[in-house]
C-alpha positions as CSV (number, residue, x, y, z in Angstrom):
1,X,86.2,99.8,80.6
2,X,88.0,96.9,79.5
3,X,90.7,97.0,82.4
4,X,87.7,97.0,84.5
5,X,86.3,93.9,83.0
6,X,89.6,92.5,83.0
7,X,90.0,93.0,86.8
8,X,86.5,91.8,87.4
9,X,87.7,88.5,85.5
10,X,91.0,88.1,87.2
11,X,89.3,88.5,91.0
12,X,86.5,86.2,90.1
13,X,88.8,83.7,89.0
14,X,91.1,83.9,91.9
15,X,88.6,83.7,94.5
16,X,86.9,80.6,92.5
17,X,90.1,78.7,92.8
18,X,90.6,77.9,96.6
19,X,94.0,76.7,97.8
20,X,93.8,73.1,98.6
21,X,96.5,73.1,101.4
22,X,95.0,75.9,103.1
23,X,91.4,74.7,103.2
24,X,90.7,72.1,106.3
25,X,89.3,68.9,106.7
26,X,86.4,68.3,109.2
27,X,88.0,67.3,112.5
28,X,91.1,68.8,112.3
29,X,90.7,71.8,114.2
30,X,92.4,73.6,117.2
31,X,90.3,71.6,120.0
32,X,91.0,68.2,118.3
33,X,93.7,65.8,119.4
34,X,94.8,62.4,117.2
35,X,92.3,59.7,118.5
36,X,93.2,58.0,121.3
37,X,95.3,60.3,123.4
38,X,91.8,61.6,124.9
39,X,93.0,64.7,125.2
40,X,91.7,68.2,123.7
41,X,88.0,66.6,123.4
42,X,86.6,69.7,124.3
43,X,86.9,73.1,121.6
44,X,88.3,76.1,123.0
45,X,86.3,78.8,125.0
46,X,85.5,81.5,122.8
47,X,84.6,84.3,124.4
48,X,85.2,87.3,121.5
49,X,87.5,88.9,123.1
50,X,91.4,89.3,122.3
51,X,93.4,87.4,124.5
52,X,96.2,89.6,124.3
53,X,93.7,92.1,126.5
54,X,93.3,92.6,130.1
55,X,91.2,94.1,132.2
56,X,91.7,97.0,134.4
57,X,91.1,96.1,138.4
58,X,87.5,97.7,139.8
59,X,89.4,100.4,141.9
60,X,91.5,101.4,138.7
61,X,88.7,101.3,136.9
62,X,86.3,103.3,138.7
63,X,89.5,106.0,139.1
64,X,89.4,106.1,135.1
65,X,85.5,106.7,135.0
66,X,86.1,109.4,137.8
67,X,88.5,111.1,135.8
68,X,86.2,110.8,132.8
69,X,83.6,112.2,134.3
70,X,85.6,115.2,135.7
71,X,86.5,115.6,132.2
72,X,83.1,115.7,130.6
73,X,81.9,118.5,133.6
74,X,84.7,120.5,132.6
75,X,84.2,120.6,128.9
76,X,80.4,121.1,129.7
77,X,80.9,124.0,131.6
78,X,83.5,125.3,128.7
79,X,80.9,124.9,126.3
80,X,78.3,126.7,128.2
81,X,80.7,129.7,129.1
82,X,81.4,130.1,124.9
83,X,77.7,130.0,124.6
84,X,77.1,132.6,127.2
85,X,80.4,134.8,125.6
86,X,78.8,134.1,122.3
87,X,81.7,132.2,121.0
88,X,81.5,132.1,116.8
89,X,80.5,128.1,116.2
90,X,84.2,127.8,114.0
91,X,86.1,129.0,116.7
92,X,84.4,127.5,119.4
93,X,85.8,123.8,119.3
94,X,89.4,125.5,119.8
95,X,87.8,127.7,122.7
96,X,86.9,125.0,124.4
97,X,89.7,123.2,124.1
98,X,91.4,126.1,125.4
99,X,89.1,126.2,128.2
100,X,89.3,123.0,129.6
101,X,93.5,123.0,129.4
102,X,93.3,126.1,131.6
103,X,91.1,124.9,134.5
């Protein structure tokens, strides 16, 4: 119990004590340029998405949501065949499985 209370203590005090040098002034942000060079002016776009990410073309991605689809039948149809063959419910997951890399 006292470790605990000692741990409590330690955390409360570290997160009380916030870094000066990493903490930033008002106006000094990404979209903020030194006065008079009229540039940045505006703040970035935020748009919540990573900009390391792309997205897929409309042809690709309607051939992924095709393929998808095709998937989902097949393991449908799996699923309804172990039901029909009375398939035990522990073994069924790896019947299916089985199923759909058959077909």
């Amino acid at each position: 119990m006292k470790r605990l209370k000692a741990l409590i203590a330690t955390i409360m005090i570290t997160a009380s004590t916030v870094p000066v040098s990493l903490a930033q002034a008002p106006g000094t942000g990404a979209g903020t340029a030194p006065p008079g060079t009229g540039a940045g002016t505006n703040p970035p776009a935020v748009t919540g998405m990573k900009p390391d990410r792309t997205i897929a073309d409309p042809a690709a991605r309607k051939a992924m949501r095709a393929k998808e689809a095709a998937l989902r039948q097949k393991r449908a149809d799996c699923r309804k065949q172990a039901r029909l063959q009375k398939v035990p419910l522990l073994k069924r997951n790896a019947f299916v499985r089985a199923c759909v890399s058959k077909s």
